[in-house]
C-alpha positions as CSV (number, residue, x, y, z in Angstrom):
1,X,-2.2,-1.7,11.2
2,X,-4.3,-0.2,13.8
3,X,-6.5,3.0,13.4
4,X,-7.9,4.5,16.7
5,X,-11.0,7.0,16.6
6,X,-11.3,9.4,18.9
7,X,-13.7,11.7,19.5
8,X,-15.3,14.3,21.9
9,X,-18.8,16.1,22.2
10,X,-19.3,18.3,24.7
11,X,-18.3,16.3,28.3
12,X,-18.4,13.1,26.6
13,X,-15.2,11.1,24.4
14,X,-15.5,8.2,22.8
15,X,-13.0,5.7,21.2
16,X,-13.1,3.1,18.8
17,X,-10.3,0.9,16.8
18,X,-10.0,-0.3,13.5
19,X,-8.0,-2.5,11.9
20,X,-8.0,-0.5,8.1
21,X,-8.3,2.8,6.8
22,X,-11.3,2.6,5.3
23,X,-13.9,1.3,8.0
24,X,-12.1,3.9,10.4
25,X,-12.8,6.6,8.2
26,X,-16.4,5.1,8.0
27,X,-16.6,5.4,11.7
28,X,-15.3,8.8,11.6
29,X,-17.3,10.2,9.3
30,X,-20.4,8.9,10.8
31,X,-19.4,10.7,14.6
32,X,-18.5,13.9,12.1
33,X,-22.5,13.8,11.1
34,X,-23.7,13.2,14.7
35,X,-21.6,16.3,16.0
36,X,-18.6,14.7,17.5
37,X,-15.0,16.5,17.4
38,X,-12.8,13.7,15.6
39,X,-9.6,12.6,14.7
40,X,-7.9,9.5,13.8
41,X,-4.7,8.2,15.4
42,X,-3.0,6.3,12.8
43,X,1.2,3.6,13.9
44,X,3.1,6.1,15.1
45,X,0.5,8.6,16.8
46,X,0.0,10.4,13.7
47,X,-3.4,12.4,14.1
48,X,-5.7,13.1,11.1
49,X,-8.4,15.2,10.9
50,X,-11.7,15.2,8.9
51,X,-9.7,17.0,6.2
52,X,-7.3,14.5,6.2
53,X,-9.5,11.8,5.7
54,X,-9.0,11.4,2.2
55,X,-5.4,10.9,2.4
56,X,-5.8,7.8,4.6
57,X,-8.3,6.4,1.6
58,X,-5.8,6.8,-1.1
59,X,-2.5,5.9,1.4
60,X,-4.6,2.7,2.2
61,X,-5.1,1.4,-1.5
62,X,-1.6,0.7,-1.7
63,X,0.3,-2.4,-1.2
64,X,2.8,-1.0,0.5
65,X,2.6,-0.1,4.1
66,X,3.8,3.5,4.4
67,X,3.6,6.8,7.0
68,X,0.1,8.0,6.2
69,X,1.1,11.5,7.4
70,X,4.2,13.8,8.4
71,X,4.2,15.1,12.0
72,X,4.2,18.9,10.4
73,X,1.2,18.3,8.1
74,X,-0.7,16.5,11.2
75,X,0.4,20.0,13.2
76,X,-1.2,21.8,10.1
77,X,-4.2,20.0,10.1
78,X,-5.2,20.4,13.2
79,X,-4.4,24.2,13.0
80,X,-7.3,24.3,10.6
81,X,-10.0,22.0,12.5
82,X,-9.1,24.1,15.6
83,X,-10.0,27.5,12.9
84,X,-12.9,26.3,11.6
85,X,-14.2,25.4,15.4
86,X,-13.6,28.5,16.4
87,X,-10.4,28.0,19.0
């Protein structure tokens, strides 16, 4: 599978794919500490958010490849990230 991180700071974006859960999560994570605005794009264009992060962890320890996230809960998700940035 292929996870695609995605951010924004500011003017500037920045992208970068992953082939598991975990070491996009890592990269996540560390563009969340610098100040970047992220989300990853999981098959299917399924965004998750920092919040959602988590989720992708446990989905990933299983053997069998599933839909990490429902398109309402991704709606949800970023409903919050957009609260807690102030939009």
């Amino acid at each position: 599978m292929t996870f695609i991180v995605r951010g924004t700071r500011g003017e500037n974006a920045t992208t970068a794919v992953r082939l598991r859960a975990d070491t996009a999560v890592a990269k996540a994570r560390d563009l969340v500490v610098a100040g970047w605005h992220v989300f990853i794009e999981c098959p299917a264009g399924i965004r998750n958010y920092p919040d959602d992060f988590e989720n992708l962890l446990s989905d990933s320890e299983s053997d069998n490849p599933q839909q990490l996230r429902h398109p309402e809960a991704s709606s949800e998700a970023l409903a919050r990230y957009n609260r807690k940035r102030g939009k």
